[in-house]
C-alpha positions in Angstrom: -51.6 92.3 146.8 -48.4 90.1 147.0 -48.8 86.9 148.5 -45.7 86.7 151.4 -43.7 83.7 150.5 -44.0 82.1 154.1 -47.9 82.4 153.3 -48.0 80.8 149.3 -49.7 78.1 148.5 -48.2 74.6 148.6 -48.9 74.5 144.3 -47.8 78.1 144.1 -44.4 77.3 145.8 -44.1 74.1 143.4 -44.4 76.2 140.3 -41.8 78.7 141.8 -39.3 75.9 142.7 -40.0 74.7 139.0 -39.7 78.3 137.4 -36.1 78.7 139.5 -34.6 75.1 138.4 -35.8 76.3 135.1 -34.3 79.2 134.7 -30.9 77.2 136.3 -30.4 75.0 133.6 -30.4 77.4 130.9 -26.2 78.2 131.6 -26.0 74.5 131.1 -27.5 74.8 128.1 -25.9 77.4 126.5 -22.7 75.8 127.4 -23.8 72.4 125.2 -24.6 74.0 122.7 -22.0 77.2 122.4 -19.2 74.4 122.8 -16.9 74.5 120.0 -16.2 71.2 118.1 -13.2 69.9 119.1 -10.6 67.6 116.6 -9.6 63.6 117.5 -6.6 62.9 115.8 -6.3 59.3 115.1 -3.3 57.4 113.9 -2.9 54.8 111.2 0.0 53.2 110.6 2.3 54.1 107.7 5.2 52.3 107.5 7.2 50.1 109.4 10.4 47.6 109.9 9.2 45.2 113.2 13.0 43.3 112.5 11.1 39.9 112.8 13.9 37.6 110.8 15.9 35.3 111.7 18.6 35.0 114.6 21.7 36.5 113.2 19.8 38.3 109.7 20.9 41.2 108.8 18.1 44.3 108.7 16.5 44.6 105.4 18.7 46.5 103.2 16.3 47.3 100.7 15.5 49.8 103.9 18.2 50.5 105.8 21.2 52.0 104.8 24.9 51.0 107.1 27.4 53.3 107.8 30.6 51.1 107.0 33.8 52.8 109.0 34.4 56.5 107.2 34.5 60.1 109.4 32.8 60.2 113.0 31.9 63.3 114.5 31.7 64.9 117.7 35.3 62.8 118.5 33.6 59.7 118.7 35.6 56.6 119.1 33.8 53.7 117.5 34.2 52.3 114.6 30.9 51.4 112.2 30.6 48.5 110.7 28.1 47.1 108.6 27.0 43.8 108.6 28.5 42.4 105.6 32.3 43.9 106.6 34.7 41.3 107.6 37.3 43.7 107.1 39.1 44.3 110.6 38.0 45.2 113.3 34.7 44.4 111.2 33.6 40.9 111.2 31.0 39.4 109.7 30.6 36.5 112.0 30.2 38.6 114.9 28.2 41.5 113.6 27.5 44.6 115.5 24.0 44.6 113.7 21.8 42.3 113.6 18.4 41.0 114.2 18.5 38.0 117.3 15.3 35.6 116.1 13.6 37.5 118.8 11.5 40.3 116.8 14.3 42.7 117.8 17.4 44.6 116.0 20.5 44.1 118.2 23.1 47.2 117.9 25.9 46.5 119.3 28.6 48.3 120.9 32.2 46.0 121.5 35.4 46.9 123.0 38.3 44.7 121.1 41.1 43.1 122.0 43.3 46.3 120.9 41.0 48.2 123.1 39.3 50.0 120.0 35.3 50.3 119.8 33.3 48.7 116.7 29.5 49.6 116.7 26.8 50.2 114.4 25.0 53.0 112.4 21.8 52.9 110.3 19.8 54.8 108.4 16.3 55.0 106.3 17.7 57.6 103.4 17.1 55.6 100.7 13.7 53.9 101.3 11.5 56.0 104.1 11.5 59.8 104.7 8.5 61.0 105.9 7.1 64.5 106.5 4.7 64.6 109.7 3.4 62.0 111.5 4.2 60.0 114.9 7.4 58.8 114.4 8.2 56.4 117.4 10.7 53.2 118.4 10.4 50.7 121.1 13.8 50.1 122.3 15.5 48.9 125.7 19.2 50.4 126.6 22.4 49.2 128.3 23.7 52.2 130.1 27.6 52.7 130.5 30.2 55.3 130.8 30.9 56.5 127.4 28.2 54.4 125.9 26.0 57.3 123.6 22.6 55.6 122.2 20.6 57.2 119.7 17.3 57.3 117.7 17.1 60.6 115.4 16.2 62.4 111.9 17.8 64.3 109.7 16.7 66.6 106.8 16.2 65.2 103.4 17.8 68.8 101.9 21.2 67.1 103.0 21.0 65.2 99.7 21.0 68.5 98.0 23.6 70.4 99.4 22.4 71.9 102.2 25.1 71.1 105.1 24.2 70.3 108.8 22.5 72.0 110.8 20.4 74.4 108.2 19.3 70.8 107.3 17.7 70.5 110.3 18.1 67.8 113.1 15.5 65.8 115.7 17.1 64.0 118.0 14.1 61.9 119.1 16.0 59.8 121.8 19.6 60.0 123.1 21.1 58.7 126.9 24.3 59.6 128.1 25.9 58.7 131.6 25.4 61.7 133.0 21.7 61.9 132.3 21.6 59.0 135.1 19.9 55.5 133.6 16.3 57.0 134.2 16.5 59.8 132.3 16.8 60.5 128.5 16.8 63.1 126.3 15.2 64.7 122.8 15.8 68.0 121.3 16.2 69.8 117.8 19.0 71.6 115.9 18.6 74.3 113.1 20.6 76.8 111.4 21.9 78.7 114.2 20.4 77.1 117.1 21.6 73.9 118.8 19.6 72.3 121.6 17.2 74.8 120.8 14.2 76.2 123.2 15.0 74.3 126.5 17.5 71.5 126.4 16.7 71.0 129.9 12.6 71.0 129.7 13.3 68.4 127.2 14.4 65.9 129.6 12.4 63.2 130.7 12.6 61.4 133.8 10.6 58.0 134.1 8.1 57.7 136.5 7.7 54.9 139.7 11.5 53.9 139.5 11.7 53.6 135.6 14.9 53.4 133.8 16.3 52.6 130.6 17.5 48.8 132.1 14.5 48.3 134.1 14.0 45.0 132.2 10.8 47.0 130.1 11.1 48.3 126.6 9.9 52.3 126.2 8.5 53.8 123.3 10.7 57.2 122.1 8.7 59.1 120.0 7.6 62.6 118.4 4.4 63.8 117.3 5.5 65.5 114.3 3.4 68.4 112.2 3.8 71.7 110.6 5.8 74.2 112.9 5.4 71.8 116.2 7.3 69.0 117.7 6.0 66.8 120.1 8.4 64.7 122.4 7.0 62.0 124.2 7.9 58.5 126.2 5.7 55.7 126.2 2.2 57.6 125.9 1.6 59.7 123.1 -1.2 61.2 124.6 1.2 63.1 127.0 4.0 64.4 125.3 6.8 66.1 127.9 8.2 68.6 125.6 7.0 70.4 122.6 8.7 73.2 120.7 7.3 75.3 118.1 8.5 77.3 115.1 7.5 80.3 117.6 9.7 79.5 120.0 13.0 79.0 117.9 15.3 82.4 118.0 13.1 85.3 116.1 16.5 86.0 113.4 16.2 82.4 112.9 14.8 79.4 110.3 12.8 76.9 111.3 13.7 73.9 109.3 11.3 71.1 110.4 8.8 71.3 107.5 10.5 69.3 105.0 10.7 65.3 104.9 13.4 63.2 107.4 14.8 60.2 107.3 15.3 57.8 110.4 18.6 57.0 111.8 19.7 54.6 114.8 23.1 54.4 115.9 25.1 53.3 119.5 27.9 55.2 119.5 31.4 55.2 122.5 32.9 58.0 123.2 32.8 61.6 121.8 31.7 65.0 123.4 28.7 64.8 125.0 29.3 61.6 127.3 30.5 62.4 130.7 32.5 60.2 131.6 34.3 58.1 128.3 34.6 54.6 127.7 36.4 53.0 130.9 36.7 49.7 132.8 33.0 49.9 134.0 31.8 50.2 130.9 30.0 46.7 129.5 31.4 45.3 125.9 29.1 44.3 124.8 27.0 47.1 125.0 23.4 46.6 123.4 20.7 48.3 122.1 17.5 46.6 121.5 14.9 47.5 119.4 11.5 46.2 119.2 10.4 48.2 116.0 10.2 51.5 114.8 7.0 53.0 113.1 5.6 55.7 111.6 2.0 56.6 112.0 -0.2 58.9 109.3 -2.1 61.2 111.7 -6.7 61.1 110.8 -8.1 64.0 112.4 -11.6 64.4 112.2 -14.3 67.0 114.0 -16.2 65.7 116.8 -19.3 67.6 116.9 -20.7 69.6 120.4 -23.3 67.5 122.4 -26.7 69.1 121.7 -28.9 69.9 125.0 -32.0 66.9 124.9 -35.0 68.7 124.6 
C-alpha cells in the first residue's frame, strides 16, 4: 500500500526531497560536461614604429616610405611632400612630417600663401607587410572642411602588376566633414566592388559624446584573418563591423588573403569630402599619431569545466 504523501515519514520525505534535487542537477551536468571547448585568441605583438625620436626627426625611413609630390587621385588637391624636400611648396624646415619629441608622428596638412595645400603621405611597402593579425593605430584628428585623414592597406600584388582595386583595399580609418567629428569610417574595396557589404553599417559613432577632437587619442583598428575583417574603435573585443569573403558579391573575388602594407596619409580636397577646403578650414591641419602596431594573433583551446564529483 502507498504511503499518501501528506502521511510519509519525516526521513521518507528527506530521502524524496534528496532523490528530486538529485535528479535536478543532472541537466547541469550534462551541460558542463557536453560544453564544447571554446578558443582564446591572444595577441602578441609583432611589429611596430611607436615614433619616439626627437622633436622635428623624421620617421624612420628604413620603414616608411614618402610620397614626394607625383599624381593624386580622387581630385585631391594637396601636394605630398616628404621630409627631406625643400623644393617649393616643399620645405624642409617646416616639414609636413615629422615626429614632435612627444612619442607622436605629426602629419600635417598647410594651406600656403598661394592658397595651394602641401601635406604628407606614407607608407610601409618596403619594410612591413603583414598577412593577418590586429593591425591598429592610436591617432587623434583635427576635423575641417575638405580636410580627408586616413589610416589604410593595400595589396602587396600591386608590386606585381595587378592594378587597384583587384589588389584589394582596407580602409581601416577615414573622417570626412560630412561624417560629423564623432563619427568615422572603415570599409574594403575589391575587384568589382567598392565600399563593399554595408558602407553604412561600417560607420562608427563614439559613444558618451566622443569625437575625433575630444582631446583623447582612439585606437582604429581591424582584426584581420582568412576570409574575415574585423573593424573596430578602441576595444578590440568589440569590433562594430565585420565583413566576410561570404558576404562580398557571389560573381566576385575576394582579395584580402594576401599580405598588405600600411599607409597613413592627410589628404585636402578630392571627391569624397563634403564640403572642400574653405575659410573654416584650420592650416595647419594635424594628424597625430601615437603608434601603429601589428599584433600576431595565439589562439589556444580552453577546455569545458568538468562537473566536481
Amino acid at each position: 500500500m502507498r504511503i499518501p504523501n501528506q502521511m510519509a515519514s519525516p526521513t521518507t520525505r528527506t530521502a524524496r526531497l534528496i532523490r528530486l534535487k538529485f535528479l535536478a542537477a543532472i541537466p547541469l551536468v550534462l551541460l558542463l560536461v557536453a560544453r564544447p571547448a571554446r578558443a582564446q585568441t591572444n595577441w602578441t605583438l609583432a611589429w611596430s614604429d611607436e615614433f619616439n625620436g626627437a622633436a622635428g626627426a623624421a620617421p624612420d625611413a628604413s620603414i616608411w616610405t614618402f610620397k614626394d609630390k607625383g599624381k593624386n587621385y580622387n581630385n585631391e588637391l594637396e601636394i605630398y611632400c616628404a621630409p627631406s624636400d625643400d623644393v617649393a611648396p616643399c620645405s624642409a624646415s617646416a616639414p609636413n612630417i615629422f615626429e614632435d619629441g612627444n612619442g607622436n608622428l605629426v602629419i600635417r596638412a598647410v594651406r600656403t600663401a598661394s592658397g595651394a595645400w602641401t601635406s604628407g603621405g606614407m607608407n610601409t611597402s618596403h619594410a612591413e607587410m603583414p598577412q593577418y593579425g590586429r593591425i591598429e593605430a592610436r591617432i587623434k584628428l583635427t576635423p575641417g572642411d575638405g580636410i580627408w585623414p586616413a589610416f589604410w592597406m593595400l595589396g602587396s600584388d600591386q608590386f606585381t602588376g595587378t592594378p587597384w582595386p583587384a589588389c584589394g583595399e582596407v580602409d581601416i580609418m577615414e573622417w570626412v566633414p560630412q561624417f560629423t567629428p564623432t563619427t568615422t569610417s572603415g570599409t574594403e574595396h575589391g575587384p568589382g566592388y567598392s565600399g563593399c557589404c554595408g558602407t553604412e553599417n561600417a560607420k562608427f559613432t563614439f559613444p558618451g559624446g566622443g569625437r575625433i577632437d575630444d582631446g583623447n587619442y582612439h585606437t582604429y583598428g581591424v582584426i584581420w584573418s582568412e576570409n574575415k575583417l574585423e573593424y573596430y574603435r578602441d576595444d578590440p573585443a568589440q569590433p562594430f563591423f565585420t565583413v566576410t569573403s561570404a558576404d562580398i558579391p557571389a560573381d566576385k573575388q575576394w582579395v584580402f588573403n594576401q599580405p598588405f602594407y600600411l599607409i597613413l596619409n592627410l589628404a585636402a580636397g578630392g571627391q569624397l569630402p563634403t564640403p572642400g577646403p574653405d575659410a573654416s578650414t584650420p592650416s595647419p591641419a594635424d594628424m597625430l599619431i601615437d603608434y601603429v602596431r601589428v599584433y600576431r594573433a595565439d589562439t589556444t583551446a580552453i577546455s569545458a569545466p568538468v562537473a566536481k564529483r
